[in-house]
N, C-alpha and C positions, 0 to 999 in steps of 0.2 A: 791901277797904276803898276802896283808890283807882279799883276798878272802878265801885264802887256812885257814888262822888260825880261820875265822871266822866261817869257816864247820868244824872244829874241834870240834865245842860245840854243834853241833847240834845233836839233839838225833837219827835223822837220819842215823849218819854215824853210830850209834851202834847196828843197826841192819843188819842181815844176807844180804848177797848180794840176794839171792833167794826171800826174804820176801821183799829187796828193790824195785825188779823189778813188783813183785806183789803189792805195793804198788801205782808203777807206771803206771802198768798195768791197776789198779781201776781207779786213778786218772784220765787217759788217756780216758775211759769209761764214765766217770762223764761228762767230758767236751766234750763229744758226746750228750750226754743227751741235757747238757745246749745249747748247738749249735744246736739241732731238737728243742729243744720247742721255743730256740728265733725264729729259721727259721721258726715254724709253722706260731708264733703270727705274724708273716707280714699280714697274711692275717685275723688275729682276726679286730673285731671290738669295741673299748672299750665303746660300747655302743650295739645300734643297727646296721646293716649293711645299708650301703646307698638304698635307695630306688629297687626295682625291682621287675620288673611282676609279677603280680602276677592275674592265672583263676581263673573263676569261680569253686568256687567248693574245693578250696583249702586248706588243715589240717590246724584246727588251735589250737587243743587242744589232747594231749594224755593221758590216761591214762592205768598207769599197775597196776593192784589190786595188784597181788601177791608182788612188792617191793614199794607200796606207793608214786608210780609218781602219781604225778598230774600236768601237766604243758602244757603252754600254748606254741604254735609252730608259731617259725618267719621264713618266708622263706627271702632266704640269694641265690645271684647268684655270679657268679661266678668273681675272683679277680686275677687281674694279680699279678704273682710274678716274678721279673727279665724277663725270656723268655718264664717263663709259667703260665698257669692258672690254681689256688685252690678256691676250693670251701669255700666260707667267710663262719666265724661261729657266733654264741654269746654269749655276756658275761651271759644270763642269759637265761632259757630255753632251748628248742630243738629247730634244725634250719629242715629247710623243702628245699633242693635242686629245684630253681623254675621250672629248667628244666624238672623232674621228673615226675613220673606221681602222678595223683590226686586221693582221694579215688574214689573208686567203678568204677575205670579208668583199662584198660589195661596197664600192663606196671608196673615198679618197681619206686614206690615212696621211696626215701631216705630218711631216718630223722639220723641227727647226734646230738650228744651232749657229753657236757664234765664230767670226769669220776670224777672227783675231783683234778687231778694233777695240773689241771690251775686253780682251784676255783672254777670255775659251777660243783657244785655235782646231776647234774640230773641224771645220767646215773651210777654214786655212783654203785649201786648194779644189776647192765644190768648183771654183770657176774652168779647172782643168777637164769637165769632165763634160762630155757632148753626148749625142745620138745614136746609140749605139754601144754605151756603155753601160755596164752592168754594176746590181750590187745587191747583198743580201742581207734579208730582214730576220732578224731568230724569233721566235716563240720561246713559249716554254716548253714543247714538244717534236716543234718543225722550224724548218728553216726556208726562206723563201726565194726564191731570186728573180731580179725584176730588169729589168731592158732599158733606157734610158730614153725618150719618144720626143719628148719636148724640151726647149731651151731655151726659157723667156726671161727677162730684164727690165724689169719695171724701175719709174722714178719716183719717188718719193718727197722728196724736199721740192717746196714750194709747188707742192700740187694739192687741186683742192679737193675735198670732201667728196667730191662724185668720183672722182680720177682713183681716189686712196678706196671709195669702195667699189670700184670696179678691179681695180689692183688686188683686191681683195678674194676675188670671186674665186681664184684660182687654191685656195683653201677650205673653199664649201664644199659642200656635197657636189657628185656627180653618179651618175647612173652603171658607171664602169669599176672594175677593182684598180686601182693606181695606189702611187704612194706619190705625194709630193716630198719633195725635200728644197727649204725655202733658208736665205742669210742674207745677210746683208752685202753689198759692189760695190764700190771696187773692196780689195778688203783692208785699207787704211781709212774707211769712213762708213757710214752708213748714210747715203743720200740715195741708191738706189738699193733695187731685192731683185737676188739673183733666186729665181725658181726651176727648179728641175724637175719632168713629171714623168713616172716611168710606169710601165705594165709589166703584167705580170709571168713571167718564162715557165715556171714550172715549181712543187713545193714536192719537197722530201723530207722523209721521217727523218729525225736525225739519229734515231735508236739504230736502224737500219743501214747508215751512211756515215758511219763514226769517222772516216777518213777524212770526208767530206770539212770535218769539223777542222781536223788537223791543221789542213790545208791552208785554211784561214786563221793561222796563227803567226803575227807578224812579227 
C-alpha cells in the first residue's frame, strides 16, 4: 500500500508508457556498459602489470607525429580472468603484448592503450588516424617506422563468443612484420574496438640518426 502511493509522486509515472520503456530500455544499456568496463578492470593493473618477459629487442617507446603521441611502451602478459585469460593493460602508456612479435620481427606485434573512457588518454585521438598514416616504434637500439594499411572497427557489446573470437584474430599471429595498435570506439565507451594494422617503411639505427630522434620531440 505505501509502495503503490509512493509511485504516485514520482515523475515517472507521468510519463508515456512508450517513452517509459525507452527510458528503461537506456537504463538497461547503461548498466551493460558499467558491467563491461567493471569486467574489463579485473584484468587492469592500478599500477604497472606484475612482472613478465620480456626479449631482447622489445618496444619501448612510440611515437605518432600526426595526433601527438609520445609514449613510453610496458609490456603487460597475460591474466587470468575466472576461466579465461586477458590480456593485462596499464594505467598509464601503451601496453606491448609480450607474447607478440618484436620490432623488425616477423609476425604481428600488438600494442593496446586506453581511449580515454578509463582515464589513460593515449590512444584519445587513434580514431584521427587512417591509411596512409605513419608512426614510429623505438627499440633499445633502432627505431622503426611503419605505414598505416588497415582500418577496421569491430563491435563488442552484445556479440557473441564466435563474433568476439573472430574479433579477436586480428591480434594473432600472422606470417607478415605488422604492428597492430588496438582501443576501445567511440572514445566515451567501450562497446566497439578500433584496430589499426600498419607495415613496415624502413628501420634506422638510432646511434646513426640522432636527429632523427630530436625531431620527435613533442
Amino acid at each position: 500500500m505505501i509502495g503503490n502511493r509512493f509511485r504516485r509522486f514520482l515523475p515517472f509515472r507521468q510519463i508515456s508508457g512508450r517513452r517509459q520503456a525507452l527510458i528503461l530500455a537506456l537504463a538497461f544499456l547503461l548498466l551493460l556498459e558499467i558491467q563491461a568496463a567493471i569486467g574489463a578492470s579485473v584484468s587492469l593493473a592500478d599500477g604497472n602489470p606484475p612482472d613478465v618477459w620480456v626479449p631482447d629487442g622489445a618496444p619501448i617507446r612510440i611515437v605518432i607525429p600526426k595526433i601527438n603521441v609520445d609514449s613510453p611502451i610496458t609490456p603487460v602478459g597475460l591474466v587470468k580472468k575466472k576461466r579465461r585469460y586477458e590480456w593485462a593493460t596499464v594505467k598509464k602508456g601503451v601496453a606491448w603484448h609480450n607474447l607478440s612479435a618484436i620490432p623488425g620481427q616477423t609476425g604481428n606485434m600488438t600494442l593496446s592503450g586506453h581511449n580515454g573512457s578509463r582515464g589513460n588518454k593515449v590512444f584519445r585521438k587513434l580514431h584521427k588516424l587512417h591509411v596512409g598514416d605513419t608512426l614510429l616504434i623505438f627499440s633499445k637500439d633502432h627505431v622503426f617506422e611503419y605505414v598505416i594499411t588497415d582500418r577496421i572497427i569491430t563491435r563488442e557489446l552484445f556479440q557473441s563468443k564466435k563474433k568476439k573470437a573472430r574479433n579477436a584474430r586480428w591480434i594473432g599471429d600472422f606470417p607478415d612484420e605488422r604492428v597492430t595498435l588496438i582501443t576501445c570506439y567511440p572514445w566515451w565507451t567501450n562497446t566497439h574496438r578500433l584496430i589499426l594494422v600498419a607495415h613496415p617503411v624502413n628501420a634506422v639505427d638510432v646511434n646513426e640518426e640522432k636527429t632523427y630522434n630530436t625531431f620527435l620531440i613533442w
